[in-house]
Structure formats: structure tokens, C-alpha cells
C-alpha positions in Angstrom: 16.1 -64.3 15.6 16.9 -61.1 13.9 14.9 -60.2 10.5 15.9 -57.5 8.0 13.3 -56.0 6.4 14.1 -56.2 2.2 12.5 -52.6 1.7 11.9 -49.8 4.5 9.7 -46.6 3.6 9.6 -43.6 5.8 6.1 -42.2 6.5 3.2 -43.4 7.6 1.0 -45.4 5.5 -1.8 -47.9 6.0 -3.2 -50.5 4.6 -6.4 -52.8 4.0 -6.6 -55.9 5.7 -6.1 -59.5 4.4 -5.9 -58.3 0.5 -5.9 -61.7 -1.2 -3.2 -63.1 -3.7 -3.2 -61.3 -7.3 -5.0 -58.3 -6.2 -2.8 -55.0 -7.1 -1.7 -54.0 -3.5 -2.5 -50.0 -2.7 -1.8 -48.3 0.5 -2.2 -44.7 1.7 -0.7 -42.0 4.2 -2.2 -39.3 6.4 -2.4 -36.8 3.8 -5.3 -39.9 1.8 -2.6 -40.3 -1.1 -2.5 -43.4 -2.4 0.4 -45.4 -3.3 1.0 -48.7 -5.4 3.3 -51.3 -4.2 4.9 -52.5 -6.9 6.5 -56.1 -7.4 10.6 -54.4 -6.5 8.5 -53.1 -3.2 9.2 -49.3 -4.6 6.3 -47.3 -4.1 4.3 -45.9 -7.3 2.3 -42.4 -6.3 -1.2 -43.1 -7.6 -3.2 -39.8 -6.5 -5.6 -39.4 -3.8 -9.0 -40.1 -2.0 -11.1 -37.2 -2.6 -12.9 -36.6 0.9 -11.9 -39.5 3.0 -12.6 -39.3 6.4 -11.0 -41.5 8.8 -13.2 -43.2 11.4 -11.0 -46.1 12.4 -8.1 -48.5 11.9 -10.6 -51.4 10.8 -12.9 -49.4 8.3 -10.5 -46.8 6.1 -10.6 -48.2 2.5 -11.1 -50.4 -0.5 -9.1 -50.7 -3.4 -10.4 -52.8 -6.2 -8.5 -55.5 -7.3 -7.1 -54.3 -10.7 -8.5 -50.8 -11.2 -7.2 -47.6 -9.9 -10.5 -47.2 -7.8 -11.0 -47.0 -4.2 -14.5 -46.7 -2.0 -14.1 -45.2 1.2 -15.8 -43.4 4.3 -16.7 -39.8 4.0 -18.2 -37.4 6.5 -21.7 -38.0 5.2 -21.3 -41.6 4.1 -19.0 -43.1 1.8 -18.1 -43.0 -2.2 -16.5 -44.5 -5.0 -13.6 -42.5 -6.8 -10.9 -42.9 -9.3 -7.4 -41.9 -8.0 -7.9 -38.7 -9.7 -10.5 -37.0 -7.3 -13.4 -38.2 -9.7 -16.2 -39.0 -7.7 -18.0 -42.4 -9.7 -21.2 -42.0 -6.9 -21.9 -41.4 -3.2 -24.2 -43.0 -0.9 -25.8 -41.3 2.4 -25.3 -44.2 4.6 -24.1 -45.3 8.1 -21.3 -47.5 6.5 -18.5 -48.8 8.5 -17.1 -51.5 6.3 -16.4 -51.8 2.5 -15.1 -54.6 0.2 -14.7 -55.1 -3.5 -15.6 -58.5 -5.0 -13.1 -60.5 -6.4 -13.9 -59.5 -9.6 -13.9 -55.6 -8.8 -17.9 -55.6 -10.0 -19.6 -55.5 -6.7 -19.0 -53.5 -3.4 -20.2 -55.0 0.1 -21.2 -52.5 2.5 -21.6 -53.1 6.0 -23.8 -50.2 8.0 -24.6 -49.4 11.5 -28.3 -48.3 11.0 -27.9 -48.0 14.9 -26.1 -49.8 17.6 -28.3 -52.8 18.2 -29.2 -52.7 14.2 -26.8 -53.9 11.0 -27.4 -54.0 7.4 -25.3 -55.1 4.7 -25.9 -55.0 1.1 -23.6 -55.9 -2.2 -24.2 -53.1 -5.1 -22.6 -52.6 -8.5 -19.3 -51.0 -8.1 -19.7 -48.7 -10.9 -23.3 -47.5 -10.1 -24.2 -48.1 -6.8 -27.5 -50.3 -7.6 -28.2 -52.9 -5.0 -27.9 -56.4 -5.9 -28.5 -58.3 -2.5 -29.4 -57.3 0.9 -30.0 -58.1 4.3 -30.4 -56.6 7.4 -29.7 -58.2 10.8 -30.0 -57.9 14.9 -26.3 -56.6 16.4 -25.4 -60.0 18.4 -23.4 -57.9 21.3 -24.2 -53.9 20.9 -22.6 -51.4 18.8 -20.3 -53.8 17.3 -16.8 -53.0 15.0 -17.2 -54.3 11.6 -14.8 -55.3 9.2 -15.8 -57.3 6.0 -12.9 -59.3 4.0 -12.5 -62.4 1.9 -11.9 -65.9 2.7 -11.3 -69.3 0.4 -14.6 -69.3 -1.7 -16.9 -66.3 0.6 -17.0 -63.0 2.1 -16.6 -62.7 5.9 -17.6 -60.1 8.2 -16.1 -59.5 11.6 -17.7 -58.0 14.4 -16.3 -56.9 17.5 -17.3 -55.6 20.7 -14.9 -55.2 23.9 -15.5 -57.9 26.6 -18.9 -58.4 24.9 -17.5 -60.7 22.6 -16.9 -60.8 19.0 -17.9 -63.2 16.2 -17.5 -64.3 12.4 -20.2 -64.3 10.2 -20.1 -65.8 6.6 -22.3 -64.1 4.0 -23.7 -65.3 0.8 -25.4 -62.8 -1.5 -26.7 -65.7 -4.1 -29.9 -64.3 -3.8 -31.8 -60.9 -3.5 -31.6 -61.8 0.4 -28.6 -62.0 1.5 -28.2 -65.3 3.8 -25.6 -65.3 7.1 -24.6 -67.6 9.6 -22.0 -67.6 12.6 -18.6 -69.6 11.4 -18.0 -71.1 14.6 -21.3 -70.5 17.2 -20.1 -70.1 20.9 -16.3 -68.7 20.1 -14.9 -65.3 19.9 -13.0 -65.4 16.8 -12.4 -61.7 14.6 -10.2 -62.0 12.0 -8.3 -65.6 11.3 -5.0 -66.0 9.3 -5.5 -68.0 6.2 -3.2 -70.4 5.2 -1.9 -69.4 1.3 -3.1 -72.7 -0.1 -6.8 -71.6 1.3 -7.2 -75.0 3.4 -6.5 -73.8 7.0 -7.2 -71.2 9.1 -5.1 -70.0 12.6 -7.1 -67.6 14.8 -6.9 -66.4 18.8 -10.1 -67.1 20.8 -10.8 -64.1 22.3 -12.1 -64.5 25.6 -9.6 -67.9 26.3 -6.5 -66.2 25.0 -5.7 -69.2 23.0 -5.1 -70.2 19.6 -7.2 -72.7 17.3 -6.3 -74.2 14.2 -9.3 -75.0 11.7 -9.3 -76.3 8.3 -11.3 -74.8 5.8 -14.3 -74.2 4.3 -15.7 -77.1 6.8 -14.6 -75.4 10.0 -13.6 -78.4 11.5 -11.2 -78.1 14.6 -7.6 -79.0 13.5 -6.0 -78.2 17.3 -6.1 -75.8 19.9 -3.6 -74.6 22.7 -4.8 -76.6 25.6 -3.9 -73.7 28.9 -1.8 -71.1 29.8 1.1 -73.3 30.4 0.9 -75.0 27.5 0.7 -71.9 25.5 3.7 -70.0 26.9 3.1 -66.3 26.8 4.3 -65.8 30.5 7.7 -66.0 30.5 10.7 -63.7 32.5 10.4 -60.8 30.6 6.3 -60.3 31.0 5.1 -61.5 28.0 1.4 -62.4 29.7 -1.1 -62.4 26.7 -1.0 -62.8 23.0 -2.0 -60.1 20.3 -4.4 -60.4 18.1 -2.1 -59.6 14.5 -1.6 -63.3 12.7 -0.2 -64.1 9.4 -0.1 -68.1 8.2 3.1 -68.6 6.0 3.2 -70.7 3.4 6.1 -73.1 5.2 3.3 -73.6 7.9 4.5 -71.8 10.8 2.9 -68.4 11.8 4.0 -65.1 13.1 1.7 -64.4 16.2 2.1 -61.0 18.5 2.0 -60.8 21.9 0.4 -58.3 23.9 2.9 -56.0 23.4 2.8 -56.3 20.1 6.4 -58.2 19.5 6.2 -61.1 17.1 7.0 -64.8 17.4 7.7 -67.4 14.9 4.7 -70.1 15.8 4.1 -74.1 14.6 0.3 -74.0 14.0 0.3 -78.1 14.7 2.2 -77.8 17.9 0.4 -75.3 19.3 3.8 -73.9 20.3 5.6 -70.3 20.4 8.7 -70.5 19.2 11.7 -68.0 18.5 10.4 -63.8 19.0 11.2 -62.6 15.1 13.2 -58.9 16.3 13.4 -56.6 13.1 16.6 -55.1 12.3 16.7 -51.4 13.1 13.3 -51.3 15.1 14.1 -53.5 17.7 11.8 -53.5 21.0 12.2 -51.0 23.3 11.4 -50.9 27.1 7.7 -49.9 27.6 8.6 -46.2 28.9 10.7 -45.1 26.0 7.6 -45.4 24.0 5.0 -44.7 26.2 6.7 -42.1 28.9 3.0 -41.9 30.6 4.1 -45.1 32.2 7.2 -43.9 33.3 8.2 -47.0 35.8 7.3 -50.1 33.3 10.7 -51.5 32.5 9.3 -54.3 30.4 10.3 -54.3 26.6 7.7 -53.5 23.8 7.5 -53.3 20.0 8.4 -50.6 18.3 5.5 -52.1 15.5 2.0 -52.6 15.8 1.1 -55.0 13.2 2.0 -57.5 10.3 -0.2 -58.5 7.6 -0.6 -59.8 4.3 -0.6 -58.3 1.1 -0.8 -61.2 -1.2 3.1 -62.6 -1.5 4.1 -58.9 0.5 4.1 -58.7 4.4 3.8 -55.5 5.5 4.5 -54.0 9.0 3.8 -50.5 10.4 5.5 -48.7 13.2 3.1 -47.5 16.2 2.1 -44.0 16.2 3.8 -43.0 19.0 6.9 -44.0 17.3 9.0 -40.9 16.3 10.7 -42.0 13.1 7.3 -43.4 11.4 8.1 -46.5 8.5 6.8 -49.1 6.7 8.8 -52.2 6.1 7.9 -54.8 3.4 9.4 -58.4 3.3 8.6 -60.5 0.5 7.3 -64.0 1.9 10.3 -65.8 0.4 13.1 -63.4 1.4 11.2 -63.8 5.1 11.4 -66.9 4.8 14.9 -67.4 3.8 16.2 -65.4 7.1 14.3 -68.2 8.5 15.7 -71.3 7.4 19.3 -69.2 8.2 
């Protein structure tokens, strides 16, 4: 099925992950400007993150949700700016995660006091005075963190290789914060949310298979029963699924494989269904975009991810993609093309 995207930016841009409905949607490019995207999916120059320093993909930045404010990762910690190069305050700190409350008043941090050690604390946005804390034991060792809302809590992924990964709900109701593991004995990162908040679709790590949950009870929906039954291998080497997962409001999914094309997918079926080929950035075979492996004929995305933005969907081209763009869809312009 082909898909045209209803706005296509050149440059490249990204984004934070899973930004929830109603919050103002900012993004930013290689040179830390930031942009708004506004409701026509034109984007708005806002000005610039004074002193960024890009560690990773996962970490980058946080935008609040109505202000022009970001808190980011600097080369001696991290801070909290306007868009106008105005630092608000800094903090000295092994941070690898940051997320604004709902609100915009408080800002979770997540830090790597070392790799078997992790402490995460919720301060006032504006000032930087703690509120709650906790610090806890690295489950795996030297673990990727990413913190980012659910339905009624605040999440924090960790992930480490083949040493598994985990989700962890926080609650910072008191001076110490509380934690628990959302699903004990599973490798789940970071699950797709269904709009209306009551479901969840994630990919088991280590089984390569999908689970549906419902939400906030955690209480197994369905899950992809084998290989067979889940249908990544078919004549054109699709052999594993990718981890980037976006639950639409109709209540299919778009799911990746492990070369990173995407797949309309019925969450209650537990079944793959049509690939979703953009118009203009269709897959290419695995050579043209990665000549290193000059003999692999099989065909792979020109696009790494998909991911929400509130109502916005948002997909970025791979980096070793020469023309670098982001392309926007709307959710019901997406789904329109569809239903086609």
C-alpha cells in the first residue's frame, strides 16, 4: 500500500519520543535549532539550545509542554533554557534522561551515577530544587535510559543489549520516590499507547514477538504465539521485527521490521498485514544504502522510525540517506489512505 506523506521537510531534524496529546510539538536539527510544528505541519523557527551536547538518539531533549523551554544534555551535565540562549539553571550531573511533567512544573531526571548505579529525582523546572528522589541498583549493567509518559505515570526505560531491558513505573508522591518493574520477567522498552490511554502494543525483546496489554492493570490482552504465526519470514527476508511502534486510533498499528520498513498490524489478531511503502522514499535494496555490504540484494527502508507527536506522526530518513527529510502525516489524513 502506498502512503503519501501530507507535508515533507528537507533536513534533518529529531524529535522526543512519545510526546503526549496537547503538548506543543518541538523538534530540532544538527545545528540544536529548534523548530515548532504547527497545526498546517509548517515549521515555526523557535531559536536554539544553548550548549547541547548530543550523547544519543534516546536522551537529546525536553521540551515543556506549553512554554518555549527545553532541558537538555550538556558537556558537564545538563540545563534548562529558554529558546533564546538564556540559561534558567544548570546541574553537574550524570544525566541521561529528561522529562517535563504534564504540567511543565517539574523535570524528571534520570542519572547514571555509574554503570551498576541509577538515580532519578523530579525537581522544579524553573529552579532546580528537588522534590522527590530515589536511587536504585542497575538491574542489567550500564543500562540506556529513557523516561516518558504513560496514561496516569511516568515510565522509565532501560536497556541493555542481550542483557535485557525492562520498564519501570515511578511515583514521586512522596520525598522517596517509589518504583516497580511493569511486567517482571519480560523485556519490554518502550510500548505504543493506544490514543484512548486503555491499551498498550509492545515487542518482547528477547522472543521477538508482540504482546498486547491493557492498561494501567497490565493485564495480558494477547500475544503472537511463534515465528510462524507471526510472519516476519517471508520471500523477500523479512526475518525479525523492529522495535518502532505507533497504536492508531482505528486499532491497527504500524510495526517495523528489522529493516526498518513498516507494516499496517491488527493488535487483536496478532497479524502483519499490508507493508505501508511511502511515496517518494520507497525501500531500496540493502547495498544502495549501505554499499559496505556490497552483495545484500534484499530491500530496506529508506526511514528509520515513526512516532507520535500527539495527532502528528512523524518519520525521519536514516542518516546514511543522501537527501535527508522529515515527513509528517496527520493521523486522519493516514488514515484516510488507509481505508482507500
Amino acid at each position: 500500500m502506498k502512503i503519501t506523506p501530507t507535508k515533507i521537510h528537507a533536513g534533518t531534524f529529531s524529535a522526543p519520543y512519545r510526546v503526549p496529546f496537547g503538548w506543543r510539538r518541538f523538534i530540532y536539527d544538527t545545528g540544536n535549532r529548534v523548530f515548532e510544528i504547527m497545526d498546517n505541519l509548517e515549521l515555526r523557527p523557535c531559536g536554539t539550545l544553548a550548549g547541547f551536547a548530543r550523547k544519543d538518539e534516546l536522551s537529546g531533549a525536553a521540551f515543556h509542554p506549553q512554554k518555549e523551554m527545553a532541558a537538555y544534555l550538556t558537556e558537564n551535565g545538563m540545563a534548562v533554557s529558554d529558546f533564546n540562549g538564556t540559561i534558567l539553571w544548570e546541574y553537574k550531573t550524570p544525566a541521561a534522561a529528561l522529562l517535563f511533567s504534564r504540567n511543565g512544573e517539574e523535570l524528571w531526571i534520570a542519572e547514571k551515577i555509574d554503570k551498576d548505579t541509577l538515580r532519578v529525582s523530579v525537581c522544579d523546572a524553573y529552579r532546580g530544587m528537588e522534590n522527590s528522589v530515589v536511587a536504585m541498583k542497575d538491574p542489567f549493567y550500564d543500562s540506556s535510559l529513557i523516561l516518558y509518559h504513560a496514561p496516569g505515570t511516568v515510565l522509565m526505560g532501560l536497556a541493555a543489549g542481550q542483557d535485557g531491558c525492562a520498564i519501570w513505573a515511578l511515583d514521586d508522591a512522596e520525598a522517596v520516590m517509589k518504583h516497580r518493574d511493569v511486567f517482571p520477567h519480560k523485556s519490554f522498552f518502550i510500548p505504543a499507547f493506544h490514543p484512548d490511554g486503555g491499551r498498550l502494543l509492545d515487542l518482547e525483546n528477547d522472543e521477538q514477538l508482540f504482546y498486547t496489554y491493557d492498561w494501567p492493570a497490565a493485564t495480558l490482552i494477547a500475544r503472537q504465539r511463534d515465528f510462524t504465526e507471526a510472519k516476519w519470514n517471508d520471500e523477500e527476508g523479512e526475518a525479525l521485527p523492529g522495535f518502532s511502534l505507533v497504536y492508531l486510533k482505528n486499532g491497527q498499528a504500524v510495526v517495523q521490521s528489522a529493516s526498518y520498513r513498516f507494516y499496517l498490524f491488527d493488535p487483536e489478531k496478532m497479524a502483519r498485514l499490508e507493508e505501508l511503502v511511502i511515496d517518494g522514499f520507497e525501500p531500496l535494496p540493502t547495498k544502495e544504502i549501505f554499499p559496505r555490504l556490497k552483495d545484500d540484494e534484499s530491500l530496506c527502508s529508506q526511514l528509520v522510525s515513526l512516532e507520535r507527536m500527539g495527532d502528528v506522526l512523524i518519520a525521519r530518513t536514516g542518516k546514511e540517506i543522501k537527501n535527508q527529510a522529515l515527513l509528517l502525516f496527520t493521523e486522519d489524513e493516514l488514515f484516510r489512505q488507509i481505508m482507500q
